[in-house]
N, C-alpha and C positions, 0 to 999 in steps of 0.2 A: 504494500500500500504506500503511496505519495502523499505528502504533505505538501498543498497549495498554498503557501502564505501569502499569495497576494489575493486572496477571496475567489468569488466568480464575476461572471462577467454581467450580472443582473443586477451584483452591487454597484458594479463601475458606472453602470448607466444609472442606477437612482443617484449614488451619489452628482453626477451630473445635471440629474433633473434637480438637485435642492442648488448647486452654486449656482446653478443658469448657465453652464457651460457646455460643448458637445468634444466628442473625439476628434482629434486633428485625422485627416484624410490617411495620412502615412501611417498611423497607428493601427486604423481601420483596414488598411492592406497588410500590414503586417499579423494581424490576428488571424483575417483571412484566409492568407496564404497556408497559416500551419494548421488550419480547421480542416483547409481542403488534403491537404496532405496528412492528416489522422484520418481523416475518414474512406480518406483510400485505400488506408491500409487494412479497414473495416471490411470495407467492400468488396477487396482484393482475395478475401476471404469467406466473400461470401454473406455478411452480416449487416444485415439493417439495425440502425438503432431505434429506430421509431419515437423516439423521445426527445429530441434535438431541440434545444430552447437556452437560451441565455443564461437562466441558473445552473445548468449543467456543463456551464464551460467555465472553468477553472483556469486562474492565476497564478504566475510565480513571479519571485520580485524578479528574477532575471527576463523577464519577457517571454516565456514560453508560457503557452498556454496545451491545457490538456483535457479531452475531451472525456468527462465522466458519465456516473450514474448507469450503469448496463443492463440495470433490472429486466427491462422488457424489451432487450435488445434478440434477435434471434438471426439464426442460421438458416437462413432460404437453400433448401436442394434446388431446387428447380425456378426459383428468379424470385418467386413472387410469395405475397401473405394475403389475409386476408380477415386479421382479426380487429377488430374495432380499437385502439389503444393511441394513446399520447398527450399532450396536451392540449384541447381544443383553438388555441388561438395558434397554433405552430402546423397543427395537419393539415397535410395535404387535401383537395377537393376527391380524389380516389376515396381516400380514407371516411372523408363526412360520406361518402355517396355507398358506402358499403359497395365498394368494387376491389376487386383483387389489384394489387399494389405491390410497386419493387423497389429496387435500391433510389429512383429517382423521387418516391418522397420523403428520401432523408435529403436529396437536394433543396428541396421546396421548404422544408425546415431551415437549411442552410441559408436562402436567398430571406428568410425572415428574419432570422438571427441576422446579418448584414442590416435588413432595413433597419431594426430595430437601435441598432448601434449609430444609423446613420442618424434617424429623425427622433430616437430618444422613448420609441414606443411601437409596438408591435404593428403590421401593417394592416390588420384586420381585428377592429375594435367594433364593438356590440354591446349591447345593454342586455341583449339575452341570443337563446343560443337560435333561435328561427333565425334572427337578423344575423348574427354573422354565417351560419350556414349559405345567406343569401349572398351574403359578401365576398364568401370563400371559393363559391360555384363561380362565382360571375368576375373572381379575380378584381374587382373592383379594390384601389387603394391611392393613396393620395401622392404626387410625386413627390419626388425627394428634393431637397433644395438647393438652392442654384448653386450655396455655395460648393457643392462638390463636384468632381469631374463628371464629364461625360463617359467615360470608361467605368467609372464604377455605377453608375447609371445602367448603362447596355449589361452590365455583371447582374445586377439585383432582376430585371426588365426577364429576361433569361431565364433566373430560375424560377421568380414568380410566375413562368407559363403554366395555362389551364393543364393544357393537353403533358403528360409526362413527357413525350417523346421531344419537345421541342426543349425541356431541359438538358441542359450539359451535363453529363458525366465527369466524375475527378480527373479523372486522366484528361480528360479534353479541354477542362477548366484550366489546366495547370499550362498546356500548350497555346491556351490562347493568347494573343498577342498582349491584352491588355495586363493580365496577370505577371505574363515573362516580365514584362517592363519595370511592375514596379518590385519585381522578386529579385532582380539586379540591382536594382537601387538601394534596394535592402540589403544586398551583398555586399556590393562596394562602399554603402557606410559603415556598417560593419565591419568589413577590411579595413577601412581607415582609422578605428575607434581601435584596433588591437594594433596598428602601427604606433599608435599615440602612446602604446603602454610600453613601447622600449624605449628605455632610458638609457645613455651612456655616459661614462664619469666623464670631470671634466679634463682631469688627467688622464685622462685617456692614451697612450701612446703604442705605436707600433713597435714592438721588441723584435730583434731580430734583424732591422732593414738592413744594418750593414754587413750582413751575411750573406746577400743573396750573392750570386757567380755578376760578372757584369755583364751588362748586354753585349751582344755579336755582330748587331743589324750592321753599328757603323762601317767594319771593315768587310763586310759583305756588301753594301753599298759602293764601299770604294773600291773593291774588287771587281765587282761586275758594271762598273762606269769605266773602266781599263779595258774591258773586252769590245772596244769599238765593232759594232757590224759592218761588214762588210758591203759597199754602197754600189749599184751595181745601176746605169743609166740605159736602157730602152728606147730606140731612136726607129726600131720595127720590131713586127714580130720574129723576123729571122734574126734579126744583127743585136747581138749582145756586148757592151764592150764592159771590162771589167776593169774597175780602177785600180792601179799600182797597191801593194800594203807593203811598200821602203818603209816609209815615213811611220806607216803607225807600229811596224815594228822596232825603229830607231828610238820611239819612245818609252816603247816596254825595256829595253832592254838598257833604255841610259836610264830609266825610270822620271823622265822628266814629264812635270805637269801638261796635264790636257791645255789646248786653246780653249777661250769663253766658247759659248754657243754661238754667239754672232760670229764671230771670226771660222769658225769652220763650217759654217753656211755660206758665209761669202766664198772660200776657198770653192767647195763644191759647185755654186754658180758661176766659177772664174773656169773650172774645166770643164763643167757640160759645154759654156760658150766656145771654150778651144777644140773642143771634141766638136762639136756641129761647120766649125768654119774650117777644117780639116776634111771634114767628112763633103762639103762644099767643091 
């Protein structure tokens, strides 16, 4: 058994309803995110919860949240149930309508837990139970407010459908684009919040640098700047003439400095023109 010390999630919204405050967007996806991915792993299994409702989702002071209460959770062989069970403002229209029902109304639970976090109250309210029956059939509920995105708009929109089949499955939830989006954002604050936690002294110093061998690159540079190539000027495709290597060998071997780069381009321009007026 776990111990949630940061409550459930039914406190976090009253508590909200007494300061007059709502959840920031980012929190609201962050909660999200790990609901959909508990409950897949529900599902993945085989298992409806039937009971999916805000008091049953549990806090920890680290931000994870976890999905409780299993009482009247059950293992579908074959997809589907069909026992009357949960809480009336959380079930599915299958469910009110005594129709056999599957893992997508524990989505339809899901998309009410969202509303509910969003606007601070369940999205199907009644004073008895004919009236919300009517409400629940006809999908009938108030939009959500402007201040939040339009992607978690299309998220809630989605699993509030009448019809089951037009709800998203978890696996599908998780790939949709809007979800990816902010499950990255999620990561890479994250990632940045555990960079923040390495600290280095201020004395900090390299031990060792004057140990390393020294580098090689330089006399490998100056080595293969000594291996001049061999320049060789094309005046057709038959006639090849190839230019003398006196010179570049008189300087290997007395070891004296290369000319600048201007200077041995002028040279090379000064005998193509004698090479062409020869050839003339």
């Amino acid at each position: 058994m776990e111990y949630a010390d940061g409550g459930d999630l039914h406190t976090k919204i009253k508590n909200h309803i007494l300061c007059n405050t709502s959840f920031p967007e980012s929190q609201i996806w962050t909660i999200f995110i790990q609901l959909i991915r508990g409950l897949k792993a529900l599902h993945d299994n085989k298992i409806l919860h039937r009971d999916l409702k805000s008091a049953n989702i549990f806090m920890c002071s680290d931000g994870t949240v976890k999905i409780g209460d299993m009482n009247i959770a059950k293992i579908s062989k074959n997809g589907f149930a069909n026992t009357m069970v949960g809480t009336p403002f959380y079930a599915s229209p299958e469910i009110w309508q005594y129709q056999t029902y599957n893992l997508k109304s524990d989505m339809w639970s899901l998309g009410c837990i969202i509303y509910e976090m969003i606007t601070l109250h369940p999205p199907f309210i009644a004073s008895d139970i004919k009236s919300l029956y009517k409400k629940i059939s006809l999908g009938n509920y108030k939009r959500l407010p402007t201040q939040y995105s339009t992607d978690l708009n299309n998220i809630v929109r989605q699993l509030l459908s009448i019809k089951p089949e037009f709800r998203p499955s978890c696996s599908r939830l998780l790939n949709m684009h809007e979800v990816l989006k902010n499950a990255e954002l999620k990561e890479d604050s994250s990632s940045i919040c555990l960079l923040k936690t390495i600290r280095i002294k201020d004395s900090f110093t390299m031990s060792g640098v004057g140990n390393f061998p020294p580098s090689n690159y330089k006399t490998e540079i100056s080595n293969s700047a000594r291996k001049t190539p061999r320049i060789t000027v094309t005046l057709s495709p038959k006639k090849e003439i190839k230019m003398p290597k006196r010179t570049i060998r008189r300087s290997i071997t007395q070891k004296q400095p290369l000319p600048p780069l201007e200077k041995k381009l002028e040279i090379i321009r000064f005998r193509i023109l004698s090479i062409q007026r020869t050839m003339k």
